[in-house]
C-alpha positions as CSV (number, residue, x, y, z in Angstrom):
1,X,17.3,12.3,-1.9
2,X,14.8,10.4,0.1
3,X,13.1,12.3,3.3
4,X,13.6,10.0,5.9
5,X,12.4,10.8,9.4
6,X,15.2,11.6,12.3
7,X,14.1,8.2,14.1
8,X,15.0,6.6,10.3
9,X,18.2,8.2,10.3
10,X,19.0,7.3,14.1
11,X,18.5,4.1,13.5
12,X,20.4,3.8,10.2
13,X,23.3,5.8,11.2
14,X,23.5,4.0,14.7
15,X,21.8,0.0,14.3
16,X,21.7,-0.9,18.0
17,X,21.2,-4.7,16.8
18,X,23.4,-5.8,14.0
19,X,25.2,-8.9,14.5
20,X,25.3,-12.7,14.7
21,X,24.1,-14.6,17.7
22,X,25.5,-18.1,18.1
23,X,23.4,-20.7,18.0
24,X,19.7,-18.8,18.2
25,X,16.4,-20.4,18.7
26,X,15.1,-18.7,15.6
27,X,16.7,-18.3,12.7
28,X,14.9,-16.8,8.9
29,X,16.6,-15.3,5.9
30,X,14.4,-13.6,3.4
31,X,15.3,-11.6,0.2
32,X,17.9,-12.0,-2.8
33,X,21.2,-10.6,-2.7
34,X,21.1,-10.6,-6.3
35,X,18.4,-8.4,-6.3
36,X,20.1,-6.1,-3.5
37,X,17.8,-6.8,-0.5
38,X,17.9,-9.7,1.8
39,X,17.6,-9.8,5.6
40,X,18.6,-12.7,8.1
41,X,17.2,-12.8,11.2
42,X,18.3,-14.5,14.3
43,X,16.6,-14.4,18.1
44,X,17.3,-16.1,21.1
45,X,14.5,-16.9,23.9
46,X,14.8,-17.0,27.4
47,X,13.7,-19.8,30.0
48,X,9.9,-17.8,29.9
49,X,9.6,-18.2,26.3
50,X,10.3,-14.1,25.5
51,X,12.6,-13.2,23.0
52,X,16.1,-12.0,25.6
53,X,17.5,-10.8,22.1
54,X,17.4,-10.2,18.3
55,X,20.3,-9.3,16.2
56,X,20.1,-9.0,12.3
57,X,22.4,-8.7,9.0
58,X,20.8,-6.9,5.9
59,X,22.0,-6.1,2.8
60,X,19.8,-3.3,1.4
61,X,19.3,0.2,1.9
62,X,18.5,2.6,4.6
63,X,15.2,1.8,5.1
64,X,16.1,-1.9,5.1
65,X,18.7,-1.3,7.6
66,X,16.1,1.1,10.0
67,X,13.1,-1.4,9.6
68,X,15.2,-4.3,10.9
69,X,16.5,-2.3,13.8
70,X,12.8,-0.8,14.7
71,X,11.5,-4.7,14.3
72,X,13.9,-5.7,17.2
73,X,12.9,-2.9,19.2
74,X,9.6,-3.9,19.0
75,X,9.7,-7.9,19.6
76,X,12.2,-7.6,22.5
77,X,10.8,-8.9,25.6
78,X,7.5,-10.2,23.4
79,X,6.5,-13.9,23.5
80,X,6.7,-15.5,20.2
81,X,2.9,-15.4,20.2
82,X,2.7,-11.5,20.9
83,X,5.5,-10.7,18.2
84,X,3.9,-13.0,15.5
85,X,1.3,-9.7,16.1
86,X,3.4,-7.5,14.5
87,X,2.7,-5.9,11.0
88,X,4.9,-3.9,9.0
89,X,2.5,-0.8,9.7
90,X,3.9,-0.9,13.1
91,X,7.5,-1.0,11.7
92,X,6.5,2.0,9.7
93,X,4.9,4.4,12.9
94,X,7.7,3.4,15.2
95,X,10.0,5.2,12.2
96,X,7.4,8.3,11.9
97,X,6.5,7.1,8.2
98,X,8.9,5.7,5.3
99,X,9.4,6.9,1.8
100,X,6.3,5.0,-0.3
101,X,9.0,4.0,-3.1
102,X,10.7,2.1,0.2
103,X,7.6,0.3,2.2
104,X,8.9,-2.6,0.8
105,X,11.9,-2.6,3.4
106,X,9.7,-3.0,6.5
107,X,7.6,-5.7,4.8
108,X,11.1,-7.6,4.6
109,X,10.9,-7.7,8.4
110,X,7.9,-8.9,9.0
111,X,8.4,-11.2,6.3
112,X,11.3,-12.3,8.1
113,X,9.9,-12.6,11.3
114,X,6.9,-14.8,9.9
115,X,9.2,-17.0,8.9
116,X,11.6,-17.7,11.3
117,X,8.6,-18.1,13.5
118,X,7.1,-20.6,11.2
119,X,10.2,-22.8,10.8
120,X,10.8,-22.5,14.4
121,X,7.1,-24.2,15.0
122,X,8.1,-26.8,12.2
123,X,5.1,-25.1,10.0
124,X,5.3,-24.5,6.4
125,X,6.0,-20.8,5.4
126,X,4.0,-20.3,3.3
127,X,4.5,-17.0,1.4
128,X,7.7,-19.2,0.0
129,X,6.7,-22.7,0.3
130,X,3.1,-23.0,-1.3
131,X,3.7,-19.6,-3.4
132,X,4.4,-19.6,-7.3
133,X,6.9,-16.9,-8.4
134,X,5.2,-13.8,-10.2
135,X,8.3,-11.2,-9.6
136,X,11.7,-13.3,-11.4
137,X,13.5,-10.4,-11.1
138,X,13.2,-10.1,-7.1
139,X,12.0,-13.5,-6.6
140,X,8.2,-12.4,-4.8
141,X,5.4,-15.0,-5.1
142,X,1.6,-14.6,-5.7
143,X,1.2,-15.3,-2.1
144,X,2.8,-12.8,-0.5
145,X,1.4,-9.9,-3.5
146,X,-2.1,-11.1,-2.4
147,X,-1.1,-10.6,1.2
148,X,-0.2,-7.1,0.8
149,X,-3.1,-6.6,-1.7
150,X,-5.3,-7.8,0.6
151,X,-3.8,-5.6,3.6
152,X,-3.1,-2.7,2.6
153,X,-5.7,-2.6,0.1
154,X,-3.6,-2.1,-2.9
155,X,-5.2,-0.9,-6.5
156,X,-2.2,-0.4,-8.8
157,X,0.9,-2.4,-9.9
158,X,3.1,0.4,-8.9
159,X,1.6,0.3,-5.3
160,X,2.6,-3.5,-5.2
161,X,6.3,-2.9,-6.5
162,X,6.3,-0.1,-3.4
163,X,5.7,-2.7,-0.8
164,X,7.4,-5.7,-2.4
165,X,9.6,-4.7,-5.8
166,X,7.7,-7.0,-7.6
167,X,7.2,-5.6,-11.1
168,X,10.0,-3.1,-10.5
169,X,12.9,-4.8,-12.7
170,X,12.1,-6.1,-16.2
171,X,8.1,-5.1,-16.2
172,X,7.5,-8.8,-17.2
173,X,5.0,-9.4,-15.0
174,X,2.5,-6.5,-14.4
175,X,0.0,-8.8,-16.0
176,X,0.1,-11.3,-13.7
177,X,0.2,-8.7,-10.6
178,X,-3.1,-7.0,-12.0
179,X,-4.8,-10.6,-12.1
180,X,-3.7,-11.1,-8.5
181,X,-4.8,-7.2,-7.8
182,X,-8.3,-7.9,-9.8
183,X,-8.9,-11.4,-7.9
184,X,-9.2,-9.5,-4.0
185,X,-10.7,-6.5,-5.1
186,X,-13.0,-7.8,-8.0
187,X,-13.6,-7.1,-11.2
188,X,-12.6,-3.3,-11.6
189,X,-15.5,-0.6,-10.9
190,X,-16.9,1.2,-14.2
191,X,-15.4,4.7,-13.6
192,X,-12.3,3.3,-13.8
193,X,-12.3,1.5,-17.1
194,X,-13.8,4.5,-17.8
195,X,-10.5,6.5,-17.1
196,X,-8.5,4.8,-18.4
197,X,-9.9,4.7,-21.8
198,X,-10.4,8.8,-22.0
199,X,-8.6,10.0,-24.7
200,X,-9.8,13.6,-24.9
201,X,-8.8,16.3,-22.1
202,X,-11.6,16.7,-19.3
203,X,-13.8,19.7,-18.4
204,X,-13.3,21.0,-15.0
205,X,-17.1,20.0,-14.2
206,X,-16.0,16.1,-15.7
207,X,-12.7,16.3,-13.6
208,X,-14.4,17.3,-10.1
209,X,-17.5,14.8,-10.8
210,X,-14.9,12.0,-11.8
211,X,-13.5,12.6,-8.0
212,X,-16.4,12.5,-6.3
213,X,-17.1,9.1,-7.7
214,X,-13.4,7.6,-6.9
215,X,-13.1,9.6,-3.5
216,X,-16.8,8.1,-3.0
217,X,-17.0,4.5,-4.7
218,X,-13.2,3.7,-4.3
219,X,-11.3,5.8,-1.2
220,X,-13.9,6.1,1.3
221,X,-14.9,2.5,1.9
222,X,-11.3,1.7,1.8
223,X,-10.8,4.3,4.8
224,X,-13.7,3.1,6.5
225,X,-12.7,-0.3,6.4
226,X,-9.9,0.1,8.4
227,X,-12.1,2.5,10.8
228,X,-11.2,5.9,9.0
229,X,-13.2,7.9,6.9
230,X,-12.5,11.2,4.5
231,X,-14.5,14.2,3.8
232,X,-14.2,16.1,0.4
233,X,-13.6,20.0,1.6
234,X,-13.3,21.3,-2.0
235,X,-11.5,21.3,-5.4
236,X,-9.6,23.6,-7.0
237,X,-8.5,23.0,-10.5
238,X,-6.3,20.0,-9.9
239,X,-5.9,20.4,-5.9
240,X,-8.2,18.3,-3.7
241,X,-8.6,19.8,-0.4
242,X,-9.7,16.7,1.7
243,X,-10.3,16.6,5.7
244,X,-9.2,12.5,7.2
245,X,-11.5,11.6,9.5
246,X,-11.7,8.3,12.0
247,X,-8.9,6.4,12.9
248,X,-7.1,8.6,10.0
249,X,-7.4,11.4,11.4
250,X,-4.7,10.4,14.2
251,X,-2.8,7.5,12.6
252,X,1.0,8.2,12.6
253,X,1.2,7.2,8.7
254,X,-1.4,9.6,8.3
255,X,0.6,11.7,5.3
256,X,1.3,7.7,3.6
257,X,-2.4,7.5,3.7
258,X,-2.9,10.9,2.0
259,X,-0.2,10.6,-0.9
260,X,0.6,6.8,-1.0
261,X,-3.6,5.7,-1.2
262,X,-5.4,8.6,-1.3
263,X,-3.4,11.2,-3.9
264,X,-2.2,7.9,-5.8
265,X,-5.6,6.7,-6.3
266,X,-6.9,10.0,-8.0
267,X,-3.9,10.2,-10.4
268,X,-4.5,7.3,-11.8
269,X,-8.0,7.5,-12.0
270,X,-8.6,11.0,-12.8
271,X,-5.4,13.0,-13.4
272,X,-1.9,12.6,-13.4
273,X,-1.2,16.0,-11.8
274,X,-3.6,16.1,-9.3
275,X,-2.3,17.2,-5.6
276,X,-4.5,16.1,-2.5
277,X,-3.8,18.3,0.7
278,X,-5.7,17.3,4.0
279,X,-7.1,20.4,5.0
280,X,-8.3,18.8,8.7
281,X,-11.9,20.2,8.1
282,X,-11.2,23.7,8.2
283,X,-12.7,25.6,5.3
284,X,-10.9,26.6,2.4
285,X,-10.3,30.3,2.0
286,X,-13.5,32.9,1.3
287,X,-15.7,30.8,2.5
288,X,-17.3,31.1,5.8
């Protein structure tokens, strides 16, 4: 059972903007109904140039079917130029935070938006039109896997099937993800070849020096590129008491941050069972 938010399950069980409107100034379908996601889009402007309304039809989930409402609520009354604004990390705080395994769902309605936008300006989209297909089983190009890469600062193939399926069905093409994965980020650091090469179980002094250097060479300037930072409170066995700092600290997908980049990142790099708690900078117990 997914834990969806109240505002996710408002606006699942009771879609203020589902329909058809007749004859709308934009129009976009994204997705594959084969694959069991696909969104259509359609918004009508006023004599300003503001978007009067939005209505959409999805086929997907209840994420899909929230995100799509809460991406209406937030381009009525926008010019086109203030929607085209929008990213799906907006979509995401309206909701008060998405399942990770379901991230994908509000990048459907940006994706959406993006293009109805474009093909309303006559442009080329271009996440479709100069994209190669990586994903055959849910149809997702290179381009948009490099967008979200590039982002959300993405490290892992299962992060990248969280925000767009690809690499979800058949497995097929993880290779090519990790190319697109290795060409923003770069060649990948030393510690984590390192990782993933261990064969024998680590020392406790290994395990807690191994953090430091991903929390250090790998999390923080990720954080602090998107003006957040992280402070390392403590370890304890295979919990990582952490205090978010920065922009962080406040950020409504605060808990994404901690187990979707932050609790991911170690797992894979140090230990599968490790749990990261954010501890907000007060000291851990019998210490003073």
């Amino acid at each position: 059972m997914w834990d969806y938010t109240e505002i996710v399950k408002e606006h699942f069980l009771n879609p203020k903007h589902t329909g058809v409107i007749e004859h709308p100034d934009l129009d976009a379908t994204v997705g594959n109904l084969t694959c069991g996601d696909a969104l259509r889009l359609m918004i009508k402007l006023d004599e300003a140039g503001r978007i009067a309304d939005a209505k959409f039809q999805t086929f997907g989930c209840a994420s899909a079917i929230a995100s799509s409402d809460a991406l209406i609520e937030l381009i009525k009354g926008k010019t086109i130029e203030e929607a085209e604004r929008l990213t799906n990390d907006d979509i995401v705080a309206y909701l008060g935070g998405l399942p990770e395994a379901k991230m994908h769902c509000s990048v459907m309605g940006t994706e959406a938006l993006q293009k109805a936008i474009a093909l309303y300006r006559g442009h080329p989209f271009e996440l479709e039109d100069k994209g190669t297909i990586v994903c055959r089983c849910f149809g997702v190009t290179d381009k948009l896997i490099e967008k979200v890469v590039r982002e959300h600062n993405l490290h892992t193939v299962e992060q990248v099937t969280h925000f767009t399926k690809a690499g979800g069905g058949c497995q097929g093409c993880h290779p090519e993800i990790e190319a697109i994965i290795e060409k923003v980020h770069g060649p990948k650091a030393e510690h984590v070849a390192k990782a993933r090469q261990r064969r024998t179980p680590m020392t406790n002094l290994e395990r807690m020096t191994l953090i430091q250097q991903v929390i250090e060479q790998e999390i923080r300037p990720m954080l602090q590129a998107d003006g957040g930072d992280i402070e390392l409170v403590d370890i304890d066995g295979k919990t990582v008491q952490v205090a978010l700092r920065g922009h962080c600290a406040w950020c409504r997908v605060k808990d994404f941050t901690l187990k979707g980049s932050i609790e991911n990142r170690l797992r894979e790099l140090v230990d599968p069972q490790i749990v990261v708690e954010d501890v907000g900078g007060r000291l851990p117990e019998g210490t003073a």
